[in-house]
Structure formats: C-alpha cells, structure tokens
C-alpha positions as CSV (number, residue, x, y, z in Angstrom):
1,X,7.2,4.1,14.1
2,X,7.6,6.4,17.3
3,X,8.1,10.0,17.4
4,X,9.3,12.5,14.2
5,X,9.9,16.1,15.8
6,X,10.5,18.7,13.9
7,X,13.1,20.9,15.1
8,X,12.0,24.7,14.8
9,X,13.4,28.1,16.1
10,X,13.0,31.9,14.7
11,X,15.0,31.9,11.0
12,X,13.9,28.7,9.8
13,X,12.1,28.8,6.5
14,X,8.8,27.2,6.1
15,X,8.6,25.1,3.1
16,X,10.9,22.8,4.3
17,X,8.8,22.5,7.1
18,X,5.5,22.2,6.0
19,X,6.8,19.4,3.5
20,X,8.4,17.3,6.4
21,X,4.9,17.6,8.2
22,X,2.7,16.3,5.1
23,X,5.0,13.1,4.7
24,X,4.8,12.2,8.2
25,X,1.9,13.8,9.9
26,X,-0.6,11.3,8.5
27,X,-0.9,8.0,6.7
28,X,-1.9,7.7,3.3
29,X,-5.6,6.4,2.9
30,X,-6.2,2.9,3.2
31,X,-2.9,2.1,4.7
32,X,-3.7,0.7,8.2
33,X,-0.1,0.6,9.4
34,X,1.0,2.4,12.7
35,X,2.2,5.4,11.6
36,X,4.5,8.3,13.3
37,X,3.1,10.7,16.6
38,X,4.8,14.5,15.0
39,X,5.7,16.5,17.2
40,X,6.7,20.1,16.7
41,X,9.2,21.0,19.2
42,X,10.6,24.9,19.4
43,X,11.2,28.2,21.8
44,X,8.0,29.7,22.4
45,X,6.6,31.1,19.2
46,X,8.4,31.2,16.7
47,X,8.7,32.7,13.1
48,X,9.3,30.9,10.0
49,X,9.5,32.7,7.1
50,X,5.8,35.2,6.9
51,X,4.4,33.0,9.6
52,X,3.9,32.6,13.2
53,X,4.0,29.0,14.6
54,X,3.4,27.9,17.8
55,X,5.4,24.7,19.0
56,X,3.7,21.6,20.8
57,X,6.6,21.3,22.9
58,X,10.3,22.7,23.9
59,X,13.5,21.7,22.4
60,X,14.0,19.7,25.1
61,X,11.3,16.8,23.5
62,X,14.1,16.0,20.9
63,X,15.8,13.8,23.3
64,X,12.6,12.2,23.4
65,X,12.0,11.6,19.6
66,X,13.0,8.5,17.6
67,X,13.5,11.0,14.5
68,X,14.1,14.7,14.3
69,X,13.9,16.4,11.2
70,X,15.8,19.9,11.1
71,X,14.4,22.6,8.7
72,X,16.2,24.9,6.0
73,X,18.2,27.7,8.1
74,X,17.5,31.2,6.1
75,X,21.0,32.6,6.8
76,X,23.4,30.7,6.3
77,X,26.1,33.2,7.4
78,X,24.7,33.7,10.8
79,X,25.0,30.9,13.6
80,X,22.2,28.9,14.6
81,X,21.1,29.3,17.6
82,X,23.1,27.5,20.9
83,X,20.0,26.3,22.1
84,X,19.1,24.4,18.8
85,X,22.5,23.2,18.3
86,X,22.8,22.1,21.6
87,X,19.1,20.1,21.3
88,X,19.7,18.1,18.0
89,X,23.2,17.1,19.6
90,X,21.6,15.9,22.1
91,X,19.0,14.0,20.7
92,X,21.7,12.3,18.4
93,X,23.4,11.6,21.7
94,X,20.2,9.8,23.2
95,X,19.6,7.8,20.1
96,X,17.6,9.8,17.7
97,X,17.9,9.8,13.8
98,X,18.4,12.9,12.6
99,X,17.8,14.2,9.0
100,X,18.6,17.5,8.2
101,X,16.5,19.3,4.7
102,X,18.2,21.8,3.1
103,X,20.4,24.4,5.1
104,X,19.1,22.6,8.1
105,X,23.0,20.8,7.5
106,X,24.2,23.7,8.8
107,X,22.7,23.4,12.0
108,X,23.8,19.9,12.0
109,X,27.7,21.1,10.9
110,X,27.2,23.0,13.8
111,X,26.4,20.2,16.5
112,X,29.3,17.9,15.3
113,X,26.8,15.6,13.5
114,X,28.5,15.4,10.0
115,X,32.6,15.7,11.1
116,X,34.3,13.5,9.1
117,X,30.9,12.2,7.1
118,X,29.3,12.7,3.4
119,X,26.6,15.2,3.8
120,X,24.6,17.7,1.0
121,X,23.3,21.0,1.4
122,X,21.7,23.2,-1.6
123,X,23.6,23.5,-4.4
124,X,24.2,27.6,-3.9
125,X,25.5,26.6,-0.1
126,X,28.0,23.9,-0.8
127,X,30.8,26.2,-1.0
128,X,30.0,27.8,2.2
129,X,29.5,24.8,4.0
130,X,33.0,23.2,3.0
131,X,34.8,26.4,3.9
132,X,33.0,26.5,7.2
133,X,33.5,23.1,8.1
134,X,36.0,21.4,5.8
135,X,36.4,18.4,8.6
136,X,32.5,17.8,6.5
137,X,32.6,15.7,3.0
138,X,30.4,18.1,1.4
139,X,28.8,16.4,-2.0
140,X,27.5,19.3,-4.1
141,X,25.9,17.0,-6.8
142,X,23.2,14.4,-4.9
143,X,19.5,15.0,-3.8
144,X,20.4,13.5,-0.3
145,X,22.8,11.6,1.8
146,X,22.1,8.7,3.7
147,X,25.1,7.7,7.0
148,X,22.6,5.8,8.7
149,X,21.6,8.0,11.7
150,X,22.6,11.1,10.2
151,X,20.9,12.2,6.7
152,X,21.2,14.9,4.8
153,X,19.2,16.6,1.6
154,X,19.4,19.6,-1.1
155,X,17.1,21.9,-1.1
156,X,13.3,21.7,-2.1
157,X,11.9,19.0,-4.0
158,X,14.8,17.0,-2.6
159,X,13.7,17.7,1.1
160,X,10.6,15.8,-0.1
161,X,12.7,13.2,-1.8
162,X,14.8,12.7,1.7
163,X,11.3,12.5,3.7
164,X,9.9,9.5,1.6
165,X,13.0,7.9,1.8
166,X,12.7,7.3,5.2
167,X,9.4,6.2,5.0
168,X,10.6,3.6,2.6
169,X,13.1,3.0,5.3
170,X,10.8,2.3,7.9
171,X,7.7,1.4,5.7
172,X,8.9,-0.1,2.8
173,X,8.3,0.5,-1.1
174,X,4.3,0.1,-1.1
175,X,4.0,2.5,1.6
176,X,6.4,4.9,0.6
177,X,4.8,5.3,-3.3
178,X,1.4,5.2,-1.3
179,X,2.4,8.8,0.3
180,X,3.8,10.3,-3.2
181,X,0.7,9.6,-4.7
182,X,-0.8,11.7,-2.3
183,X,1.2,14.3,-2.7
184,X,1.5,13.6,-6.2
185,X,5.1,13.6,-6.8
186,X,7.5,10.4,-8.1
187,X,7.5,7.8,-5.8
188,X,11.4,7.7,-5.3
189,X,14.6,9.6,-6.7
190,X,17.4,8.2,-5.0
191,X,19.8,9.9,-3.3
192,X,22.9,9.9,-6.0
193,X,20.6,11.7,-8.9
194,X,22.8,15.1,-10.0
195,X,20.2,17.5,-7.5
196,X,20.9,19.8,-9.9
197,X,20.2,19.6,-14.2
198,X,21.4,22.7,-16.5
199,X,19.0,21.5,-19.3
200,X,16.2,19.3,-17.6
201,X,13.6,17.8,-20.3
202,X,11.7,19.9,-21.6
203,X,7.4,19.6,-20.9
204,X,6.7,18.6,-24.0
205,X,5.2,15.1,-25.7
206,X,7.6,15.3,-28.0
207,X,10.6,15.3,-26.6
208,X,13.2,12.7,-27.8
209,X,12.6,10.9,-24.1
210,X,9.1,11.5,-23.3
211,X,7.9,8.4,-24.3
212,X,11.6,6.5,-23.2
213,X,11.4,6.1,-19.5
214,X,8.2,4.3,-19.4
215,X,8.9,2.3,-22.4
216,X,12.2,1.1,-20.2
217,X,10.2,0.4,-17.1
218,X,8.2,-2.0,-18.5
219,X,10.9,-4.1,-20.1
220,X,13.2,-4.0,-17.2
221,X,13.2,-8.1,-18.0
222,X,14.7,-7.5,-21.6
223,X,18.6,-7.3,-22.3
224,X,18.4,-3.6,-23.3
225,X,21.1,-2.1,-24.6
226,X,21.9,1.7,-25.3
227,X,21.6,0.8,-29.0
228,X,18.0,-0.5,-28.0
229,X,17.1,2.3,-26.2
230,X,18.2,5.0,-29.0
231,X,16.4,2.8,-31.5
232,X,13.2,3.0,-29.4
233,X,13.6,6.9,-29.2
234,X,14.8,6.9,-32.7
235,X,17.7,9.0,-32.4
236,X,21.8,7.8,-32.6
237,X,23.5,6.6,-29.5
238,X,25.0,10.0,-29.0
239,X,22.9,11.7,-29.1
240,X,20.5,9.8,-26.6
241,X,23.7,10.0,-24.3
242,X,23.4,14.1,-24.6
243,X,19.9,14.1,-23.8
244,X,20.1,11.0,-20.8
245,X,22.8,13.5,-19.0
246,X,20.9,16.7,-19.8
247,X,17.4,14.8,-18.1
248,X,19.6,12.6,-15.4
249,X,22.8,13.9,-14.5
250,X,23.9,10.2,-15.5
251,X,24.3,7.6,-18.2
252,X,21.7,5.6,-20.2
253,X,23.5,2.2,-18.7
254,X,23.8,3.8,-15.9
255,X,20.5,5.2,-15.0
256,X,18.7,1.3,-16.1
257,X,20.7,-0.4,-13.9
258,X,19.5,1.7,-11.7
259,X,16.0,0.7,-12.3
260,X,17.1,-2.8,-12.4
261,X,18.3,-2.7,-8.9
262,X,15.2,-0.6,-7.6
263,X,13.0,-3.5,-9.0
264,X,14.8,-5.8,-7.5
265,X,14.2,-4.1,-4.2
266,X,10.9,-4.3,-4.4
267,X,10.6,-7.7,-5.5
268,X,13.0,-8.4,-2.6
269,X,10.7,-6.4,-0.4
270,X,7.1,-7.3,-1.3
271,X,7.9,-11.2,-2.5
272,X,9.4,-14.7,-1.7
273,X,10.6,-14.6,-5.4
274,X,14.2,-16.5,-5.4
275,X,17.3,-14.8,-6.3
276,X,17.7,-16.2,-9.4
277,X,13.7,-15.1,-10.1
278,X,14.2,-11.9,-9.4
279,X,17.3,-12.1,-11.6
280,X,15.4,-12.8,-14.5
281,X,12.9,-10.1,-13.8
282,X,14.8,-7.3,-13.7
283,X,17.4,-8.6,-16.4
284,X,20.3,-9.0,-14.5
285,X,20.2,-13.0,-16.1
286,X,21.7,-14.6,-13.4
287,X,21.7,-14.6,-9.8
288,X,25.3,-14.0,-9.1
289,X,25.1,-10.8,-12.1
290,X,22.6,-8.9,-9.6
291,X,23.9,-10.4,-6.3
292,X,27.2,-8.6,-7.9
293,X,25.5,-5.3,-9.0
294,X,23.4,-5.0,-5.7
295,X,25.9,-5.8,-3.6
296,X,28.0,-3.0,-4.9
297,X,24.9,-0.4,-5.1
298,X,23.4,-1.3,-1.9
299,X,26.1,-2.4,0.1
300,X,24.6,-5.8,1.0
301,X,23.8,-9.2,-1.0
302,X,19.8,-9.1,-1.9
303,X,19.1,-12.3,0.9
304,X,20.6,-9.9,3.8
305,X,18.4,-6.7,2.2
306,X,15.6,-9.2,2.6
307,X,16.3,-10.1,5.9
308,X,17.2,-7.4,7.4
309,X,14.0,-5.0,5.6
310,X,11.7,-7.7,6.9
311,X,13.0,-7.6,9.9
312,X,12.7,-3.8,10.1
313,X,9.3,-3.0,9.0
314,X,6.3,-5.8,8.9
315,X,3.5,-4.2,7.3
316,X,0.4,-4.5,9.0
317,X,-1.8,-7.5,8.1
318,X,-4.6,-5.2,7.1
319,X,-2.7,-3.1,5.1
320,X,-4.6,-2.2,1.7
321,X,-2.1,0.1,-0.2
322,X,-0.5,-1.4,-2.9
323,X,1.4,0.9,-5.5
324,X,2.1,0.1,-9.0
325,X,5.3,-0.8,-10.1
326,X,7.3,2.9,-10.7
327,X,10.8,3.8,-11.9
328,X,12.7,4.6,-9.3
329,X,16.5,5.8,-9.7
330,X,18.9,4.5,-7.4
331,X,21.2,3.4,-3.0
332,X,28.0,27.7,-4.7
333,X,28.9,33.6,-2.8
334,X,29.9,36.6,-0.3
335,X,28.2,38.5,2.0
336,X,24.4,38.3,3.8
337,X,22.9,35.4,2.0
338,X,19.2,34.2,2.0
339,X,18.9,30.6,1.2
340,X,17.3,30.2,-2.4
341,X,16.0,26.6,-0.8
C-alpha cells in the first residue's frame, strides 16, 4: 500500500496523531496482506501537545509518500507554518493523497488543497474556516469528506472514522472492520452521518433503540418499513422519528437504506453474488431498485464498484481476517482559540 507520512510540526495536537499512527502503523492480527511503511516526517523535534516527538525524516519525505495524513492544528487563528504548507502542497503536486483530521484542514486551506472543494473541519471551527477561505465548501454537519485525493474529517472519533475509511479504500471491508476490532470501535460511520448529535442515545438497555439497530441489521433482506421498525421498538412512528434524528442526525428510511447499500458493498466486495442476488439480500427487490439507489449513493452502478474495488485492492491469498457482517451508515468564536478537537 506504499508510504502513509504523517505530517508533523510544533502546534500540532497529539490525539489526532497517535490515532492516525494505530490504523496504519501495523496490520491487524492474522491479516497477511502488505500493509503501509509510516513514516513520520517533521522539523527537527517537535512538540505536540505535552510531548516531545522526534520525526523519522524531514518534510521533504512527503513528496515521497503515497499518502500523507495532516494532524489537528491547535490554533486555528495563527498560520501554519510556510514550511508545512509548502510540503503537503507539494506532495499533492507529486501525486500524494492527502487527508487532513481535524484542524489539520486548515493547513490544507492554506496550501490551495480544498479551493473550490467540499471539505469539514470540527464543528466549533467551521465558521472560521468559511470566513477564512470562503473560495472552500465548508460542510459543518459530516464526520468526513471524501474528493478523491483530498479528504477531509471532524474532529476526534471522526479522525478515526476518516482513517479506516481509507483502509477500506485500499483494503476493502474485511480488512477495514479487521482494524476497528482492534481498536474496538464500529467498523464504519460513513462520511454524511451529522458529526455532531444534541441528544445522542443514551447508555442504557433500555432505551427505545437499544435493541433496534441490530434487530434491523439482521433483516436487511425484509421489506421493512418505518411502521415495522416502530412496531419492533414498540413506540408510534413519531416518535421513533424523534429518537432516529436525536441517535443519527437522519431518518429511519433513510438511515436503512443506508445499511442496505453498505451490504450491498460488501457483498459486491467479498462475492460473485449477481446483481439481482445481492438485490434480494439487502432488500432492494430488484436489480434495477438498488442499481438505482447505489448509483445515486455511490456515484457508480454496483458492476463498475465491483470492478473497479477488485481492481484496486486484491487481498492476499493467505489472508485470514474475516469480519462479521456490521451496520455500517453510508458514500462555530473570537479571539485566541484552542481547538476543542
């Protein structure tokens, strides 16, 4: 999968960081797939956040990389430095994908990376990034933002969520849910989920959707309907629609068609399952329903996703992870700020 380097430089903060190196600086157990060479690429010593790191190599090695991953940038009102902007340009230039997690976008706004493109930041920087750069599409309510060579995340968990979407990218489905079990986090959350909730479901078994989602999952082949759904959780149709957008940030139809489409990727991904199969599986009845619906979510009929994924990334012959099947939802202040990211 080549080179990931991650981009660091004094005022970079460290979670962000230290996420980006546990996705990519090792494979999961019992998946014997080549897997990325991390390199940490910086000024010297630098310090992020409490700690002093010392880099493998200069900035320079970005030209180098495949993939470079910018870190959250603790200040947001002060300039990143020339030196980093001038690198991760650069590297774009040469070829390199480049993701940025958290405030890293604004090193990226800096560089030219995201003029006239959709890109996300964390939720408390949106506004500052917009007024900074309005030539920048700045989406305040998605986890991450995928333009191909230039990706984008919110801050925290959705760094991680942006990291194991390119593994899924590169790796596919198995070996992306492989990773989060390591790390012990859902195996996807797509990039359109609100990255933000108000009134996110409570911990408790007895919440009105505790025992949904699961429930769902496993009868992704049924015609549900949200009268279904609110019958399962025994509560009116209303009122599951309150407590869907409170959980979600979307709609009950919504939100299992997007686990009708994630299924259908993997299915698409991991077998030679016909259309009209995989149709049936996920309940979208007939093939042209989900060529319809995946076209339109993914932006490409399911036979080119197949081609083109199995093109991309052949899993290695002795590969042994398998993951189990797992819902997976679908693709603002003055003055001195520190990044709440």
């Amino acid at each position: 999968m080549g080179t990931v380097a991650l981009a660091v430089t004094d005022g970079m903060l460290h979670f962000e960081l230290s996420v980006a190196y546990e996705v990519f600086g090792a494979a999961p157990d019992g998946v014997a797939v080549p897997w990325y060479d991390v390199a940490v690429c910086g000024p010297d010593a630098v310090r992020v956040g409490r700690f002093r790191l010392e880099p493998d190599h200069g900035l320079d090695r970005l030209q180098h990389a495949d993939t470079v991953i910018v870190p959250a940038w603790a200040d947001v009102d002060e300039d990143p430095p020339a030196d980093l902007v001038d690198a991760v340009r650069a590297a774009h230039e040469a070829g390199a994908r480049v993701a940025s997690l958290c405030t890293g976008a604004f090193v990226l706004a800096a560089a030219g990376l995201l003029d006239g493109k959709r890109a996300t930041t964390h939720w408390a920087h949106t506004g500052a990034l917009a007024a900074r750069r309005p030539e920048v599409e700045v989406d305040p309510d998605v986890l991450y933002v995928d333009n191909g060579s230039v990706l984008t995340s919110a801050g925290k968990a959705a760094a991680l969520d942006l990291c194991l979407h390119l593994v899924r990218l590169d790796h596919g489905s198995s070996i992306a849910n492989a990773v989060a079990r390591r790390l012990v986090v859902p195996p996807h959350r797509a990039g359109g989920q609100a990255q933000f909730v108000a009134a996110p479901v409570p911990a408790r078994d007895d919440h009105p959707l505790a025992a949904l989602f699961p429930w769902v999952v496993e009868r992704l082949d049924h015609p549900l309907t949200v009268e279904d759904l609110a019958r399962q959780a025994r509560i009116s149709s209303r009122t599951l629609g309150r407590h869907f957008r409170a959980a979600t940030g979307t709609t009950p139809l919504q939100w299992l068609l997007t686990q009708r489409i994630r299924r259908a990727q993997e299915l698409l991904e991991t077998t030679d399952d016909s259309v009209d199969s995989i149709a049936a599986a996920t309940g979208m009845g007939t093939a042209t329903t989900l060529r319809r619906h995946f076209n339109r979510t993914v932006g490409v009929p399911p036979d080119t996703y197949r081609r083109t994924f199995r093109s991309r990334s052949r899993p290695h012959p002795d590969a042994t992870a398998r993951a189990a099947t797992a819902p997976l939802p679908r693709s603002n202040d003055s003055g001195r700020r520190r990044s709440p990211s």
